[in-house]
VOBA-1610 file (N, C-alpha, C; in pm, whole numbers, padded with zeros to 5 digits, always signed):
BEGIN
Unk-02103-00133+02461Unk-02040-00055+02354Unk-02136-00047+02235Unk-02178+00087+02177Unk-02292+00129+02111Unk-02211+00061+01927Unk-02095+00068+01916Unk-02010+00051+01805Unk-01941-00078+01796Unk-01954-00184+01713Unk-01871-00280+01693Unk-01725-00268+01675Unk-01663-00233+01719Unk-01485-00173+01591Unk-01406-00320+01604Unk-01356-00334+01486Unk-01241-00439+01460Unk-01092-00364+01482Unk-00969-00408+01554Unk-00882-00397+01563Unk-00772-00363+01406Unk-00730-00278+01380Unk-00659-00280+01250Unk-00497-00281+01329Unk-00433-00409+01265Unk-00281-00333+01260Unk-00211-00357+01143Unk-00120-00229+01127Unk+00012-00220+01049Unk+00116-00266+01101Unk+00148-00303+01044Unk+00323-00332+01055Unk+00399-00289+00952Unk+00471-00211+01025Unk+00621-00211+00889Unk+00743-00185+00960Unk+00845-00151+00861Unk+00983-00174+00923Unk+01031-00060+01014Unk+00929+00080+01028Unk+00985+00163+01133Unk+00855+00196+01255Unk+00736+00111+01217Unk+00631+00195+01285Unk+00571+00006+01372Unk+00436+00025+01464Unk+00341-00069+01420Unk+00216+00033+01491Unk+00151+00045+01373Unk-00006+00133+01407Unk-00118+00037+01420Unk-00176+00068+01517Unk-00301-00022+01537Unk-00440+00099+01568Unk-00554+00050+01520Unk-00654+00113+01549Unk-00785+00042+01568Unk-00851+00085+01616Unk-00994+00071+01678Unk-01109+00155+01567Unk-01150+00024+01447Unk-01233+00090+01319Unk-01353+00043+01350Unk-01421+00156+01252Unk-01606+00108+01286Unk-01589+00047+01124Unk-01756+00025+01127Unk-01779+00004+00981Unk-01774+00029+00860Unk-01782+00145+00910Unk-01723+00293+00750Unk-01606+00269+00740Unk-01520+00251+00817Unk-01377+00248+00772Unk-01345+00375+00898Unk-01401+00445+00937Unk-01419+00541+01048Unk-01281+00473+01138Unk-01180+00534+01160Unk-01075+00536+01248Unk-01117+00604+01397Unk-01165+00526+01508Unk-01213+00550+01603Unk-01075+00633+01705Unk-00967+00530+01755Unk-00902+00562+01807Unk-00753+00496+01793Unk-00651+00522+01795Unk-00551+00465+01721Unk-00442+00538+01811Unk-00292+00401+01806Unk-00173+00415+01863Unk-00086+00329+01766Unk-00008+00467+01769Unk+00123+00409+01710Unk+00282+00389+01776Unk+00350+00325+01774Unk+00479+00294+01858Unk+00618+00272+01778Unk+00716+00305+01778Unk+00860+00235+01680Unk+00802+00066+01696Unk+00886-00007+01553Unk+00903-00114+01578Unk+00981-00192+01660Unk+00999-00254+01728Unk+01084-00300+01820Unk+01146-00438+01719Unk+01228-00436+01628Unk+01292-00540+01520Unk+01438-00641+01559Unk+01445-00615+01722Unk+01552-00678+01745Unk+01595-00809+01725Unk+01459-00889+01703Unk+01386-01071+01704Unk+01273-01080+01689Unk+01206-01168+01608Unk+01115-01225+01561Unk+01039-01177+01711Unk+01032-01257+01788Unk+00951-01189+01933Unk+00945-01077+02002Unk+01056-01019+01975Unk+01035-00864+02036Unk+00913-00802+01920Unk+00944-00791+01836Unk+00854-00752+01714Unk+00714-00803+01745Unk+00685-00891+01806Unk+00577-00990+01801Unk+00532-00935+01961Unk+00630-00915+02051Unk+00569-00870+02175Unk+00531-00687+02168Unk+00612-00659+02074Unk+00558-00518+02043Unk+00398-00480+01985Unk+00374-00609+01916Unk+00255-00611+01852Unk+00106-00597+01950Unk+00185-00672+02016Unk+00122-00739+02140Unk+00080-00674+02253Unk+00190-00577+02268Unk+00221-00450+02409Unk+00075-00352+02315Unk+00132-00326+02214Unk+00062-00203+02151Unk-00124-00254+02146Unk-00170-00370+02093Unk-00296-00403+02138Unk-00383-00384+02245Unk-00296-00444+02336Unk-00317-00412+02468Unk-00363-00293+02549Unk-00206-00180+02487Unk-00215-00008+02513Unk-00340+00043+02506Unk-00400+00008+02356Unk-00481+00024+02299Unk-00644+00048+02316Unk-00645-00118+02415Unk-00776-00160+02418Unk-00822-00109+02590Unk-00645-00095+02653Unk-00676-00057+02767Unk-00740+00073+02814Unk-00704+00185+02698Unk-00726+00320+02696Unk-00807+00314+02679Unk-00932+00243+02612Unk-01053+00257+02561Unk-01147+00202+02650Unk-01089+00130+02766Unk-01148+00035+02847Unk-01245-00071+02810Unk-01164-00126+02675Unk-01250-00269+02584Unk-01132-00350+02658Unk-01213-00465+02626Unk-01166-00661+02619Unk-01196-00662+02502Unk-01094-00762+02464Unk-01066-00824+02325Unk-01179-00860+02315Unk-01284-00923+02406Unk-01437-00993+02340Unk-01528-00858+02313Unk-01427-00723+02311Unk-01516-00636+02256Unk-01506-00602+02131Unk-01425-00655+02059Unk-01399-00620+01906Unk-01402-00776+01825Unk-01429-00676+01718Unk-01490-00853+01572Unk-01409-00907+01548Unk-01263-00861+01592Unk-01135-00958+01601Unk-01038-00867+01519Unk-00916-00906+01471Unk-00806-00866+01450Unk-00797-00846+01350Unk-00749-00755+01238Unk-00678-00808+01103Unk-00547-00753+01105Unk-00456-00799+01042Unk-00346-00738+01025Unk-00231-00725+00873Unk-00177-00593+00887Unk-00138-00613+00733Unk+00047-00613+00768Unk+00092-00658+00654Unk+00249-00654+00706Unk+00298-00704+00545Unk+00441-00611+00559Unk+00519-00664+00411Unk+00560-00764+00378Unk+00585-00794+00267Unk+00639-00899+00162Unk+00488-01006+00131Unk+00583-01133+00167Unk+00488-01233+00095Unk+00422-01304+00224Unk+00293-01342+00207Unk+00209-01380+00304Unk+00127-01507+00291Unk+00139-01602+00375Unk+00009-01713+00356Unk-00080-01697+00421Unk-00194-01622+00341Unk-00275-01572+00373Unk-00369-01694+00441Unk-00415-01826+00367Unk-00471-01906+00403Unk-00423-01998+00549Unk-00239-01993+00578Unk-00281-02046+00696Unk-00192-01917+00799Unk-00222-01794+00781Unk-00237-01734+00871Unk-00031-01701+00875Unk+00043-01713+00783Unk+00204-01725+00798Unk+00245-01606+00772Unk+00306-01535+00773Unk+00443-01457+00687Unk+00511-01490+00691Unk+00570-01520+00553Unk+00671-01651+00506Unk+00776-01578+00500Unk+00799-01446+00424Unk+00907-01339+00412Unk+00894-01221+00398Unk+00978-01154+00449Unk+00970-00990+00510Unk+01119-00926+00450Unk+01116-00860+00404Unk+01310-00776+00409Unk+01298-00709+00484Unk+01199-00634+00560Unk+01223-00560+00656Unk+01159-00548+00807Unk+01138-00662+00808Unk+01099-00693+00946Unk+01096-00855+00980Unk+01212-00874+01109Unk+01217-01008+01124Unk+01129-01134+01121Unk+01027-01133+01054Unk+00960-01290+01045Unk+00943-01319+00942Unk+01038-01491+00953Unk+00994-01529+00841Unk+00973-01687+00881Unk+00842-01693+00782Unk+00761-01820+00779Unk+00714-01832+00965Unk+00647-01698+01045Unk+00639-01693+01109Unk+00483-01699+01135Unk+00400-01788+01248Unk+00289-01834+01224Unk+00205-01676+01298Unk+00200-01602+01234Unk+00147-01453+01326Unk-00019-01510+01349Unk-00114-01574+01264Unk-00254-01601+01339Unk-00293-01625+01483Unk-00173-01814+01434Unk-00124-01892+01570Unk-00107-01863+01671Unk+00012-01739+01695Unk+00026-01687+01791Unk-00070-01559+01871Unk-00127-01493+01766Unk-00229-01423+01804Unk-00343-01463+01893Unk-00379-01579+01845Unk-00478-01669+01928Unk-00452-01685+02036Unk-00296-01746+02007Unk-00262-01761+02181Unk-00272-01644+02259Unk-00216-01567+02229Unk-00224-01426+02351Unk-00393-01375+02348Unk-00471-01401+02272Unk-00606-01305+02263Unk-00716-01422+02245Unk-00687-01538+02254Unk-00784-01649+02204Unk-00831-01650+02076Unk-00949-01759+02110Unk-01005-01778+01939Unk-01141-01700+01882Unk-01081-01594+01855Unk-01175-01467+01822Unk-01077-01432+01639Unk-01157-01439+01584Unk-01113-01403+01408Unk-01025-01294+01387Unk-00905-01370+01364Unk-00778-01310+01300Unk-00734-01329+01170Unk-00704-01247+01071Unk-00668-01234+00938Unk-00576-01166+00916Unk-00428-01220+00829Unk-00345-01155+00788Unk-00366-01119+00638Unk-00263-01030+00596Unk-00250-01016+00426Unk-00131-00920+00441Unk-00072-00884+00252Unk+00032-00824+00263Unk-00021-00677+00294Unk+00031-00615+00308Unk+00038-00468+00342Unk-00016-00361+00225Unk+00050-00380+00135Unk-00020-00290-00012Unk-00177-00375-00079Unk-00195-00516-00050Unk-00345-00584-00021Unk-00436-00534+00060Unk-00458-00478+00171Unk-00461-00417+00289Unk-00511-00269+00264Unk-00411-00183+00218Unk-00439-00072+00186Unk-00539-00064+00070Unk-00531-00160-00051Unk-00583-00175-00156Unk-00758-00184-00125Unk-00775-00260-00050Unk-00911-00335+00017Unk-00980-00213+00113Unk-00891-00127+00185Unk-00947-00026+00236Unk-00996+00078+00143Unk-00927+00138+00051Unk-00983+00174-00090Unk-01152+00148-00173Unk-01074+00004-00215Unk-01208-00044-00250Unk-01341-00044-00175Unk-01282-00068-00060Unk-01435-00109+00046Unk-01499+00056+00064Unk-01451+00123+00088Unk-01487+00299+00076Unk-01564+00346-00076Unk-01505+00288-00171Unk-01571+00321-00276Unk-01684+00267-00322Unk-01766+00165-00214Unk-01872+00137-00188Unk-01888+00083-00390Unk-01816+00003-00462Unk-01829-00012-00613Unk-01882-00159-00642Unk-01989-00162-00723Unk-02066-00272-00827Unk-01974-00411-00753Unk-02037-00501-00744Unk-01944-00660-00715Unk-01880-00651-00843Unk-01913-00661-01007Unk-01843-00714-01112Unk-01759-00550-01194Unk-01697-00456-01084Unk-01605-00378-01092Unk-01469-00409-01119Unk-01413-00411-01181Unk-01274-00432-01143Unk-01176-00316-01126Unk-01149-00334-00976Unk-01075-00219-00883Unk-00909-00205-00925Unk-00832-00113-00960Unk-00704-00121-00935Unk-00638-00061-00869Unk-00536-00067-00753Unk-00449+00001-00697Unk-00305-00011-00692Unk-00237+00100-00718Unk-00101+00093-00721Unk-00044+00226-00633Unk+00073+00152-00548Unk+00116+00250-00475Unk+00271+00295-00531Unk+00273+00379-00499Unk+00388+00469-00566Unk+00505+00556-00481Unk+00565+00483-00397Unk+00619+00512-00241Unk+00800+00485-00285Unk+00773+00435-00124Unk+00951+00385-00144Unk+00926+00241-00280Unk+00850+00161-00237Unk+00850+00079-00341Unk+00703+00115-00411Unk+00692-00011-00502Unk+00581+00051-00616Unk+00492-00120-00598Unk+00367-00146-00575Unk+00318-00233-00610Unk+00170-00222-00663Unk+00109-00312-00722Unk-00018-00282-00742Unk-00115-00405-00650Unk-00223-00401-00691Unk-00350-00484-00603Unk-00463-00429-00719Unk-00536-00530-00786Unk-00678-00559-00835Unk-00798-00679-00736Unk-00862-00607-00749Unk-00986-00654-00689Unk-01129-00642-00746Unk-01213-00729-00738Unk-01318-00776-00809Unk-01406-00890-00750Unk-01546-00799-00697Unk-01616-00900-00633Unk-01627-00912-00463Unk-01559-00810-00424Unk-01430-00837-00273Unk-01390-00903-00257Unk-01286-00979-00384Unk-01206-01098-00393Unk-01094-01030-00438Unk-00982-01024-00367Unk-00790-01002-00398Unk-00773-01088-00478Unk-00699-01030-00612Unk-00661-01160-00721Unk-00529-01157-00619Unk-00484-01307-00640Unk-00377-01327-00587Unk-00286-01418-00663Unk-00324-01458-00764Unk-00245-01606-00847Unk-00190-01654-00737Unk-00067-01683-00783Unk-00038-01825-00713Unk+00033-01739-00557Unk+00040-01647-00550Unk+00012-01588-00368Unk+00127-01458-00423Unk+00192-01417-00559Unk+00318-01304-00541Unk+00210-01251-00670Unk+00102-01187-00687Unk+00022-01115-00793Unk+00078-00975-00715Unk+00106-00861-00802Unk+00067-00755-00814Unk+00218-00705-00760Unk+00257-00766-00772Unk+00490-00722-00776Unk+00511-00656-00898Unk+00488-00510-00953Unk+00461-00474-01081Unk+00646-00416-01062Unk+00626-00413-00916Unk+00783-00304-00914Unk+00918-00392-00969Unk+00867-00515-01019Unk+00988-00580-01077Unk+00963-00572-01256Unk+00839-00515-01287Unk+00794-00493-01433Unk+00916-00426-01531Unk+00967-00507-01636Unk+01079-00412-01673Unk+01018-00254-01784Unk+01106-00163-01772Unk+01087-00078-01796Unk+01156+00007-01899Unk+01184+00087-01937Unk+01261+00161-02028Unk+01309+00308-01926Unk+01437+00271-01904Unk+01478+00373-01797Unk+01600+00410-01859Unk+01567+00566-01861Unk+01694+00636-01971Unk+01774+00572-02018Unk+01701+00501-02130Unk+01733+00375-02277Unk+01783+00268-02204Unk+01805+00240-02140Unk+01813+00089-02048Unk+01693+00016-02013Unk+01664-00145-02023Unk+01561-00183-01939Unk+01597-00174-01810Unk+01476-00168-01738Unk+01556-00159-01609Unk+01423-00204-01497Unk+01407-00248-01360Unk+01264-00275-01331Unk+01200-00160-01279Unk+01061-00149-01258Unk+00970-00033-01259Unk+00998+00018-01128Unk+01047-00057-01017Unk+01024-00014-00877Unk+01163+00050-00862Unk+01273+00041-00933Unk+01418+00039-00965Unk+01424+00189-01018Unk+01349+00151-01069Unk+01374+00336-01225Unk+01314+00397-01152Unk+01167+00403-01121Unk+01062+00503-01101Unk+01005+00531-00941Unk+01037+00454-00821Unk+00992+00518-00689Unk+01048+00632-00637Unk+01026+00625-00523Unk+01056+00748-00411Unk+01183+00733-00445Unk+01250+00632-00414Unk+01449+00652-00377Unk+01479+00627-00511Unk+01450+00553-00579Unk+01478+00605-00744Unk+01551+00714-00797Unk+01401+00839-00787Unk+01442+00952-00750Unk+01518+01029-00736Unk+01550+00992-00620Unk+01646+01088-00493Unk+01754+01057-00562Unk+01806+00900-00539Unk+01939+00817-00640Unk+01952+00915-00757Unk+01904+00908-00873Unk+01891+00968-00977Unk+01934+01133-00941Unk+01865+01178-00885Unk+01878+01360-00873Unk+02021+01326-00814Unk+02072+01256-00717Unk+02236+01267-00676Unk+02326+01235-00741Unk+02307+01139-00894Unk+02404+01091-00942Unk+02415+01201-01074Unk+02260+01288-01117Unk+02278+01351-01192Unk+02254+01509-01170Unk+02298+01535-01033Unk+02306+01683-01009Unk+02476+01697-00881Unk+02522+01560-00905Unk+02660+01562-00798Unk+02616+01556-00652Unk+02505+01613-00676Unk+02498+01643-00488Unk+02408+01569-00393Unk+02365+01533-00304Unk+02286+01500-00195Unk+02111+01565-00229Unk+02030+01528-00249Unk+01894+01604-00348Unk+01806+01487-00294Unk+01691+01560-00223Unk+01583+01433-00223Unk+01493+01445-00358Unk+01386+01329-00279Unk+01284+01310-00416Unk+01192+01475-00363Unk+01155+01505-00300Unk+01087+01638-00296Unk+01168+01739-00343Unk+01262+01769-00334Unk+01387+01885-00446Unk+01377+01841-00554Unk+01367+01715-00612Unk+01420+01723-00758Unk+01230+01753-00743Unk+01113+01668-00756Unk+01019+01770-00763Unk+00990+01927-00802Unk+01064+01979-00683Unk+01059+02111-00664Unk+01125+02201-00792Unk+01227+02113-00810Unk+01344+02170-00944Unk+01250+02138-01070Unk+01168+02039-01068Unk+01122+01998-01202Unk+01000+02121-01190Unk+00889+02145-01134Unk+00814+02270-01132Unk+00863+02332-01140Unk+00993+02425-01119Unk+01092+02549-01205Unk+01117+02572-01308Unk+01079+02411-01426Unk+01143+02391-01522Unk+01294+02367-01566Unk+01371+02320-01449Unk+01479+02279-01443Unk+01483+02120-01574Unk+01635+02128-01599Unk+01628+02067-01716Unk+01643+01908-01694Unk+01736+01898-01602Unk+01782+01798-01571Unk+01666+01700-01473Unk+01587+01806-01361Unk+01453+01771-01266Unk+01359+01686-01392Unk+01358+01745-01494Unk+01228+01761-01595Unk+01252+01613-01641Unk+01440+01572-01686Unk+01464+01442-01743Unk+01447+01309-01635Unk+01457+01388-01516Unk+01422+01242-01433Unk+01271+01207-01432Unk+01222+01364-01382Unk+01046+01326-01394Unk+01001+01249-01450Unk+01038+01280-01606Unk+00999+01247-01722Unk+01060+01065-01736Unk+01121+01034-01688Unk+01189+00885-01696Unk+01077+00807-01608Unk+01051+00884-01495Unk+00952+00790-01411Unk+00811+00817-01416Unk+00761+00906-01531Unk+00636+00966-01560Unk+00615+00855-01648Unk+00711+00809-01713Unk+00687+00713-01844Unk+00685+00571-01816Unk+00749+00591-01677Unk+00809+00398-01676Unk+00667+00382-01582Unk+00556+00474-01524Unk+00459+00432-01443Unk+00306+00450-01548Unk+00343+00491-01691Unk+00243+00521-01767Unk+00240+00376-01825Unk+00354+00351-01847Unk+00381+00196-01919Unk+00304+00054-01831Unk+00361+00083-01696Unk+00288-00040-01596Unk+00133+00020-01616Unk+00070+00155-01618Unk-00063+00159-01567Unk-00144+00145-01722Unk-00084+00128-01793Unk-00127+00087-01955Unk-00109-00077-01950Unk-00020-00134-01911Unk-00033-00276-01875Unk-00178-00290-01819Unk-00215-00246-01707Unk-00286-00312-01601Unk-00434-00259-01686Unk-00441-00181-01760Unk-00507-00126-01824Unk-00573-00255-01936Unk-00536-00294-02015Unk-00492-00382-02141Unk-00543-00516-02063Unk-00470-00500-01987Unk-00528-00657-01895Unk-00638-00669-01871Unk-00693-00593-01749Unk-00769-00592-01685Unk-00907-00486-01689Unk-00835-00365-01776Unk-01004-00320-01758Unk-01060-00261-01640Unk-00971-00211-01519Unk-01046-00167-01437Unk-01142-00080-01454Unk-01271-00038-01373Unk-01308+00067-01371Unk-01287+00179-01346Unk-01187+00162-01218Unk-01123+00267-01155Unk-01000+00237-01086Unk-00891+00299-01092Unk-00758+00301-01047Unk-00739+00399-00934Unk-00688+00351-00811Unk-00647+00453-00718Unk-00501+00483-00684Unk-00429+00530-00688Unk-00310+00522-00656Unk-00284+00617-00514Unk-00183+00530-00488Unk-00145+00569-00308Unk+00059+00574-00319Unk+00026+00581-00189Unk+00188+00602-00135Unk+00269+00779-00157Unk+00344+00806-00108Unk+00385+00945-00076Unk+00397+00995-00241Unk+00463+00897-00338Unk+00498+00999-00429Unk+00361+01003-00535Unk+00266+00961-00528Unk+00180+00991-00575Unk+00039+01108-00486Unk+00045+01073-00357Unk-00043+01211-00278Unk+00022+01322-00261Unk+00162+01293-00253Unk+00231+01455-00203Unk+00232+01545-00380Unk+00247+01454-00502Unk+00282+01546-00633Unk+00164+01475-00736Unk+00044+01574-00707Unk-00068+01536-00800Unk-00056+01588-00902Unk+00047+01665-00940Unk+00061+01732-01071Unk+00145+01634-01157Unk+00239+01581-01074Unk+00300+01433-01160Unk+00201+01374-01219Unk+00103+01338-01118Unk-00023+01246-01145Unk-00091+01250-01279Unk-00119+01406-01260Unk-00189+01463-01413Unk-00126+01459-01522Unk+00055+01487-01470Unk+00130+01441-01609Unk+00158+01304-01667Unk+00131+01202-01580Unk+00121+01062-01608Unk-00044+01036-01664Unk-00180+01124-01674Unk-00243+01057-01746Unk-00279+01124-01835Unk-00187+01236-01886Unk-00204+01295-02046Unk-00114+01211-02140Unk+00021+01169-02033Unk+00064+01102-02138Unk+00017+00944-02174Unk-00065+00904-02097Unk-00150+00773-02111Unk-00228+00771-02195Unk-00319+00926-02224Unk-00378+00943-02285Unk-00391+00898-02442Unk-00233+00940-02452Unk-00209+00949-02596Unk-00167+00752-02607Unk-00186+00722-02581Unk-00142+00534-02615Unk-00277+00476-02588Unk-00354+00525-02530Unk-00488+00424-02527Unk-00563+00417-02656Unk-00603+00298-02615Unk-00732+00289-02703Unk-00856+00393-02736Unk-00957+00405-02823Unk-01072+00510-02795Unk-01160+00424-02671Unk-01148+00269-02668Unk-01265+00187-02612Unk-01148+00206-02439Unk-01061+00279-02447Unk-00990+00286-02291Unk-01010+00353-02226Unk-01008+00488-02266Unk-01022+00641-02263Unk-01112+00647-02135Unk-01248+00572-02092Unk-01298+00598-01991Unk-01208+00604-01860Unk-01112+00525-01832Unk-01012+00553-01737Unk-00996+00647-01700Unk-00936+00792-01781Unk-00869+00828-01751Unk-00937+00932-01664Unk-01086+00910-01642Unk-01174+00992-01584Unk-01174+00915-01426Unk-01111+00836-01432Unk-01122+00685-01330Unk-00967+00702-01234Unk-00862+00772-01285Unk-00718+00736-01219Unk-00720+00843-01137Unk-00815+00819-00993Unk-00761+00907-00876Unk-00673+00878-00789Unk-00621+00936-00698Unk-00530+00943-00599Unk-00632+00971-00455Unk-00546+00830-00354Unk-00627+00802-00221Unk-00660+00963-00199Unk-00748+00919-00149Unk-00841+01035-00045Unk-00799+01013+00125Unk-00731+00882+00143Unk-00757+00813+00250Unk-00614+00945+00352Unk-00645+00993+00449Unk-00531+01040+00515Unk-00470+01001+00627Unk-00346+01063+00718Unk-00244+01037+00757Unk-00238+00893+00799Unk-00205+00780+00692Unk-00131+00686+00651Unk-00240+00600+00738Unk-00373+00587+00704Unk-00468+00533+00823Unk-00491+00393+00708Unk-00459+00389+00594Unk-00527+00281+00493Unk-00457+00128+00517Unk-00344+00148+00577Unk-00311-00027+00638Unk-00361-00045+00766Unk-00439+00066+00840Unk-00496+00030+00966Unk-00639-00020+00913Unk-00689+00059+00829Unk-00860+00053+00756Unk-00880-00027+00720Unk-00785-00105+00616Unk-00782-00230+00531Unk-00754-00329+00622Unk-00703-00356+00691Unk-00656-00465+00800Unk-00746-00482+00846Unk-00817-00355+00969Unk-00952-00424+01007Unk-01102-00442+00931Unk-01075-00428+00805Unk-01187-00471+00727Unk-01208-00613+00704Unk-01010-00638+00708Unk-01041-00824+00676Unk-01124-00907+00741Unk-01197-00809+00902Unk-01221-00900+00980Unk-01379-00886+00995Unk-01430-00725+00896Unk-01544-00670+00945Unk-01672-00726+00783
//
């Protein structure tokens, strides 16, 4: 085999994608399957089936790839290889390295959380300075961020970058950032304040009409994500900010309206940012496969 590729998998609560990456981050060949969430082991033999699928189509052995990484939600011990807790997928405090080994031997396996993962695939593409400091925040069903510096994940004490619990100012209420301002936010919001059934892409759609009511939700979660990215700002200093997840790639015009109004609260010594806050480049949802097998490359 002319190409080294490391194994990437995702996990989440409706999919598990795995792929076959080169060094670029280059997505060679890739399968995706439903999750199978019935038990901790079905989930785990799904992981397992799908590797397999995988490596068989390509006609590799596991001693043909640099080993495994894998990304998956909630909170993770990264150091001994655990996922301690998940809300949406059965394992918890479940030894996923451990068992990996067993089915594939002792060839280098690495877990992390899932928005870590994506974050690291980012960074590693943007090919940026070691003493950069990277930021990413995704902007989906939930909202989290990830800084990086050095190709080191800050992690404090293992729950860094949970911004979606950041409180917020949500039509004059505090309220938390992931609560007021994501994808189902949104949707919630457009149904309780238009009576009817309305996703987050309609009220969108209504707010580019200049609809009045579209314009007041926008505007609630335009502000409550200007506030967290002025935090992370103040803190940290990134050089560059990427933001991911559906509601930030599908509505780049939100995007632009979240950094005029940033504009106006920064500093003059901040201002370089705002030349800095792009939106992934990375496409169809390949950045927890990319980032996963980078952990290993």
């Amino acid at each position: 085999m002319a190409v080294k590729y490391a194994l990437g998998v995702d996990i989440g609560g409706t999919k598990v994608a795995v792929g076959l990456v080169d060094g670029t981050g280059h997505v060679a060949y890739s399968l995706k399957v439903p999750s199978n969430k019935e038990s901790s082991e079905t989930l785990f033999q799904c992981v397992c089936t799908t590797i397999r699928e995988l490596l068989n189509s390509q006609q590799l052995n596991i001693e043909d790839v640099a080993g495994i990484g894998v990304g998956l939600p909630g909170k993770v011990d990264v150091e001994n290889g655990v996922a301690v807790f998940q809300n949406n997928i059965p394992w918890e405090n479940f030894p996923v390295v451990k068992r990996l080994q067993k089915e594939f031997g002792n060839i280098p396996i690495k877990i992390d959380n899932d928005v870590k993962v994506a974050a690291y695939a980012e960074y590693r593409m943007l090919s940026l300075e070691a003493d950069d400091m990277f930021g990413y925040i995704t902007i989906s069903t939930g909202i989290a961020a990830t800084n990086i510096i050095n190709n080191t994940i800050l992690r404090g004490s293992g729950f860094a970058g949970e911004i979606g619990f950041m409180p917020v100012r949500s039509f004059g209420r505090t309220s938390g950032l992931e609560i007021s301002c994501s994808g189902p936010a949104i949707e919630r919001q457009g149904k309780q304040m238009y009576g009817e059934d309305l996703s987050t892409k309609a009220v969108f759609d209504n707010w580019r009409k200049g609809d009045i009511t579209a314009s007041a939700i926008i505007a609630n979660a335009r502000d409550g994500m200007v506030q967290a990215i002025h935090n992370m700002i103040c803190l940290l200093d990134p050089k560059i900010i990427v933001l991911g997840g559906s509601v930030a790639q599908n509505n780049p015009d939100f995007i632009e309206d979240i950094k005029t109004v940033l504009g106006l609260s920064l500093h003059h010594e901040q201002k370089h940012i705002l030349n800095n806050i792009i939106i992934s480049k990375i496409d169809n949802g390949n950045n927890g496969i990319i980032g996963s097998a980078f952990l290993v490359q």
